[in-house]
VOGU-3710 file (C-alpha; in Angstrom, 3 decimals, decimal comma):
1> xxxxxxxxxx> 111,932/91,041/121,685  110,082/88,036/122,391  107,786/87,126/119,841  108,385/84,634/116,843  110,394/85,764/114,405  110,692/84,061/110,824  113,190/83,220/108,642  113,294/82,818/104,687  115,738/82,355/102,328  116,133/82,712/98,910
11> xxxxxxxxxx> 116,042/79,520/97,435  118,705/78,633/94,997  121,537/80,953/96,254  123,491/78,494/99,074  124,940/81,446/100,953  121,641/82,492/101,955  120,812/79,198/103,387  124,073/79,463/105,119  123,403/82,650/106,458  120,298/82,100/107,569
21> xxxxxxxxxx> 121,473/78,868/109,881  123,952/80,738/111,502  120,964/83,944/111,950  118,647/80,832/113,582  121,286/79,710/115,629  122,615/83,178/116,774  118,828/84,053/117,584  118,051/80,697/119,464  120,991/81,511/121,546  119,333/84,708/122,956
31> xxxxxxxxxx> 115,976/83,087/123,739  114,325/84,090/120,345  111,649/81,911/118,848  112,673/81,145/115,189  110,350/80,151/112,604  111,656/78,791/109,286  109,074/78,924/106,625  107,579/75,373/107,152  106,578/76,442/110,204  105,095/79,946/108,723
41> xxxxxxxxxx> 103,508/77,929/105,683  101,466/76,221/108,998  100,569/79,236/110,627  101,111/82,567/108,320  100,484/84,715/111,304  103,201/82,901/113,939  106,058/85,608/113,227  106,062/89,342/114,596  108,656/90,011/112,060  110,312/88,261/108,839
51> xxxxxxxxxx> 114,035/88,486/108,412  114,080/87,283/104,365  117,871/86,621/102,936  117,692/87,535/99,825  117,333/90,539/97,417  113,863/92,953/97,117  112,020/90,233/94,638  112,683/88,003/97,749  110,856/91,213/100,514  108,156/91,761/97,690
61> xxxxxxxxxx> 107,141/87,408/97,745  107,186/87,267/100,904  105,162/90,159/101,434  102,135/88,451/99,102  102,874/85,548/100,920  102,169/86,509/104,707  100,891/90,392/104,166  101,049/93,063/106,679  104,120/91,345/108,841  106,699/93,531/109,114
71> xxxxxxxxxx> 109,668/92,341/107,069  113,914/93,182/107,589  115,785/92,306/104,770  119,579/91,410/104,833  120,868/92,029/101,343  122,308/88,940/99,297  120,897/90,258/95,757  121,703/92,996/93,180  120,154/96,408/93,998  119,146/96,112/97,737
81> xxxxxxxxxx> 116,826/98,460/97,441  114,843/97,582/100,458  116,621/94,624/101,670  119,006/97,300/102,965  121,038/95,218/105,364  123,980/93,820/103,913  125,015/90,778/104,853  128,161/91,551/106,518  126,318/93,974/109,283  123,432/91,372/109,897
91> xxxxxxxxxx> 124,332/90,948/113,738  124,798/94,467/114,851  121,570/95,227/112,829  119,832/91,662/114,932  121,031/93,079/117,910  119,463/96,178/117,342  116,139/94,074/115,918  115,623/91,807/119,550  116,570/95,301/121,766  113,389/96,865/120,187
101> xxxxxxxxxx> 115,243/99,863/118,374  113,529/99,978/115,025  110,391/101,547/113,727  108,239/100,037/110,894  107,334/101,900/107,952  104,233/101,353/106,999  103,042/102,109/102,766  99,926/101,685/101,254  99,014/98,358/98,526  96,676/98,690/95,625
111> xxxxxxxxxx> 93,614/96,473/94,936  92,686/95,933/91,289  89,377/95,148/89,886  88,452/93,562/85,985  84,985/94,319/85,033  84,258/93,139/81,616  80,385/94,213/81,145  78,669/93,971/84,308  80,766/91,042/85,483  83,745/90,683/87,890
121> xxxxxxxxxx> 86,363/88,644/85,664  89,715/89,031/87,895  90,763/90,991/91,253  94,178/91,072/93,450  96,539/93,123/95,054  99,544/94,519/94,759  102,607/96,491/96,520  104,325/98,051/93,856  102,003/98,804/91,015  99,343/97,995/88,645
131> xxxxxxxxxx> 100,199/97,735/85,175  98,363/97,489/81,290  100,749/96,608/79,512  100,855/96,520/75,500  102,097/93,484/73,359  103,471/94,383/70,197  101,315/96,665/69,229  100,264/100,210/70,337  97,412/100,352/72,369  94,456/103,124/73,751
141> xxxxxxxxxx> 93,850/103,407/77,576  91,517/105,740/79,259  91,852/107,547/82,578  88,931/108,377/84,879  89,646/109,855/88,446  86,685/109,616/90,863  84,409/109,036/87,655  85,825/112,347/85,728  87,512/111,399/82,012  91,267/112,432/82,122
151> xxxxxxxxxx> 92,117/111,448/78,705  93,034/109,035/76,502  96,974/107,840/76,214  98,122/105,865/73,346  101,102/104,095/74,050  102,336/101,105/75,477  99,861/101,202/78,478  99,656/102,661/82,346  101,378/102,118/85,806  99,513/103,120/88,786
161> xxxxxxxxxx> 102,300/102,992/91,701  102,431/103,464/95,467  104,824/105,447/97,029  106,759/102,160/98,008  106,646/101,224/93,891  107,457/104,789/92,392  111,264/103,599/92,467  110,503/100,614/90,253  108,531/100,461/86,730  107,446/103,510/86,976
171> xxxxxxxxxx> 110,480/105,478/87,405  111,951/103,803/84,856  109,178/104,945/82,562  110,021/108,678/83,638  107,173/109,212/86,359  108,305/110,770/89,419  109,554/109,241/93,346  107,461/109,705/96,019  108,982/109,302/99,241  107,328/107,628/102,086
181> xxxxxxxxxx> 104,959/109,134/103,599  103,188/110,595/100,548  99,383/109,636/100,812  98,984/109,714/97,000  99,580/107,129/94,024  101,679/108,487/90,456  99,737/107,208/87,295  102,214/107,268/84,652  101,273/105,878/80,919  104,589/104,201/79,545
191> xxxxxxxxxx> 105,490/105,584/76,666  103,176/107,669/75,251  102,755/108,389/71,557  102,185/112,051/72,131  104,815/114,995/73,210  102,866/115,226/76,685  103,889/112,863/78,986  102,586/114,099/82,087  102,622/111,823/85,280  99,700/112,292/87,262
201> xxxxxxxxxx> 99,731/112,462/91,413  96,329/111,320/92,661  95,104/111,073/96,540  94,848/108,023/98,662  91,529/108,239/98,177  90,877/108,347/94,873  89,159/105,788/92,476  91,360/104,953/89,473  89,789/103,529/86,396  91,395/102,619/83,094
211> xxxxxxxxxx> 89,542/101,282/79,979  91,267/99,192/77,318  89,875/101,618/74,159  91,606/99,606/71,255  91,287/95,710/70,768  94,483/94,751/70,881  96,408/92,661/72,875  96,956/93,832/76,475  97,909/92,157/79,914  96,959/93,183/83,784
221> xxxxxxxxxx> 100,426/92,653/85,690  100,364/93,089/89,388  103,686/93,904/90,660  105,220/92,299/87,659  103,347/89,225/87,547  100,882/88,906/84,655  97,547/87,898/85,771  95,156/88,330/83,121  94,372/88,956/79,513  92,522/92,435/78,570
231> xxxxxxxxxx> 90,262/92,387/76,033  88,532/96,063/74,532  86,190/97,468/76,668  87,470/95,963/80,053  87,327/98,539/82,999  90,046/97,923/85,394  89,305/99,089/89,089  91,973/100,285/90,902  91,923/101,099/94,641  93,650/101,568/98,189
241> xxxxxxxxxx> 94,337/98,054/99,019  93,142/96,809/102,326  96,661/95,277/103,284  99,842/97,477/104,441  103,453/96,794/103,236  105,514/96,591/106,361  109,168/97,770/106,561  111,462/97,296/109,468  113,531/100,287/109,738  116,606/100,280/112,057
251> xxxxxxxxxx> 118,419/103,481/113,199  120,589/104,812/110,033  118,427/103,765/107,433  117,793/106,534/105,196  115,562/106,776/101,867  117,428/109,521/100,390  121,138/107,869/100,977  119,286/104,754/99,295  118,618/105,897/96,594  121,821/107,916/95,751
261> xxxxxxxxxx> 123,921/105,048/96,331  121,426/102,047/95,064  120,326/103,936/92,051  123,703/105,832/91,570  121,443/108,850/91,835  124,736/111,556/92,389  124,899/114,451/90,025  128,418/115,100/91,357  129,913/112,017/92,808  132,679/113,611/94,772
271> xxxxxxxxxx> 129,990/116,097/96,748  129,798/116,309/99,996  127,110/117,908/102,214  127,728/121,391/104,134  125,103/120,788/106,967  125,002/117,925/108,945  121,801/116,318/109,637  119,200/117,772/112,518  119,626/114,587/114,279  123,638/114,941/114,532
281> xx> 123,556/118,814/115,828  121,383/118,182/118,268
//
């Protein structure tokens, strides 16, 4: 591999900055280019891939920060969700990185859009989801899909997730996973004052709208960062994003064994499967 590769840490956890020396100095060594992230704040676009130390807040930054590079993540966090290197296996999975053998998953991003009236009052993007969310009080949020009324949810507010995001707020608010690969978004209202609490699964293509209905207070969050203040009547636009979230892949990384073990996702702990996998039999 022989273009640039960048290097971020998590700032405030010293064994990430220690780890990521000895990754720059291991990488020099073999005639890799290493950029820290002074020298990506100059040029954005210098690195072919990031390697962030860190947890999946750290991929998900970084990923605003300098979109559609392809980002590895060696696991110094919590969950390690998608930073699914842990820290310990960081130089077989680097010598598998500057051989070439990995593939990049590529997802899909959201673009959100505030009209209030006629006029534009907020946009951005996200890689996750795009959230209304509720203060302290109920509120009422329409749905329109490619201009057709769904209905109206009264509850705590909506989450319109990519595939990539389904494992974050809005599983946790009961809507469903969708593996990679699914060309569709979930819109799942949180909490939901009403027995049905049905998650929709909408194409790629489709134009998602939600009205604020009740004037009460209400908040736009883009992958958990709140960006603006709703007001009654606001339309929010939401929309295939133009930039791709980029995850390196090595060989071994699996979704499904992710998520059992991240998410302690195992009905019966102690099972074990009775077919290997394709790959192995052949």
């Amino acid at each position: 591999m022989e273009s640039a590769i960048g290097i971020i840490a998590a700032h405030g956890k010293p064994e990430a900055a220690e780890l990521a020396a000895s990754i720059a100095t291991w990488l020099a060594e073999r005639g890799c280019v290493v950029l820290d992230e002074t020298a990506l704040q100059r040029d954005p676009s210098a690195a072919a891939v990031l390697i962030t130390i860190g947890g999946d807040g750290l991929i998900m930054r970084m990923a605003h920060a300098y979109p559609d590079i392809p980002i590895l993540g060696i696991n110094v966090g919590r969950v390690g969700f998608l930073a699914m290197i842990e820290r310990e296996e960081w130089q077989s999975a680097l010598e598998r990185l500057i051989e070439g053998d990995y593939r990049v998953q590529e997802s899909p991003t959201l673009e959100a859009s505030v009209w209030r009236g006629d006029q534009p009052v907020g946009q951005g993007w996200a890689i996750n989801d795009v959230v209304i969310r509720a203060g302290f009080q109920m509120i009422d949020v329409e749905l329109y899909i490619d201009d057709q009324f769904v209905n109206t949810y009264p509850g705590d507010g909506m989450i319109v997730a990519t595939p990539q995001g389904s494992t974050a707020y809005c599983m946790a608010a009961g809507g469903p996973v969708l593996s990679a690969g699914v060309r569709g978004f979930a819109v799942t209202p949180i909490c939901p004052h009403s027995p049905i609490r049905t998650t929709l699964v909408v194409p790629e293509e489709a134009l998602i709208e939600l009205v604020v209905a009740r004037e009460r207070e209400a908040s736009l969050i883009l992958d958990g960062v709140p960006q603006l203040a709703l007001r009654e009547g606001d339309l929010v636009q939401v929309r295939r994003g133009s930039h791709r979230f980029r995850l390196v892949l090595l060989p071994g990384m699996n979704f499904y064994e992710a998520f059992r073990s991240k998410f302690n996702f195992q009905i019966r702990p102690d099972a074990r499967p009775t077919r290997r996998a394709r790959r192995e039999r052949a």
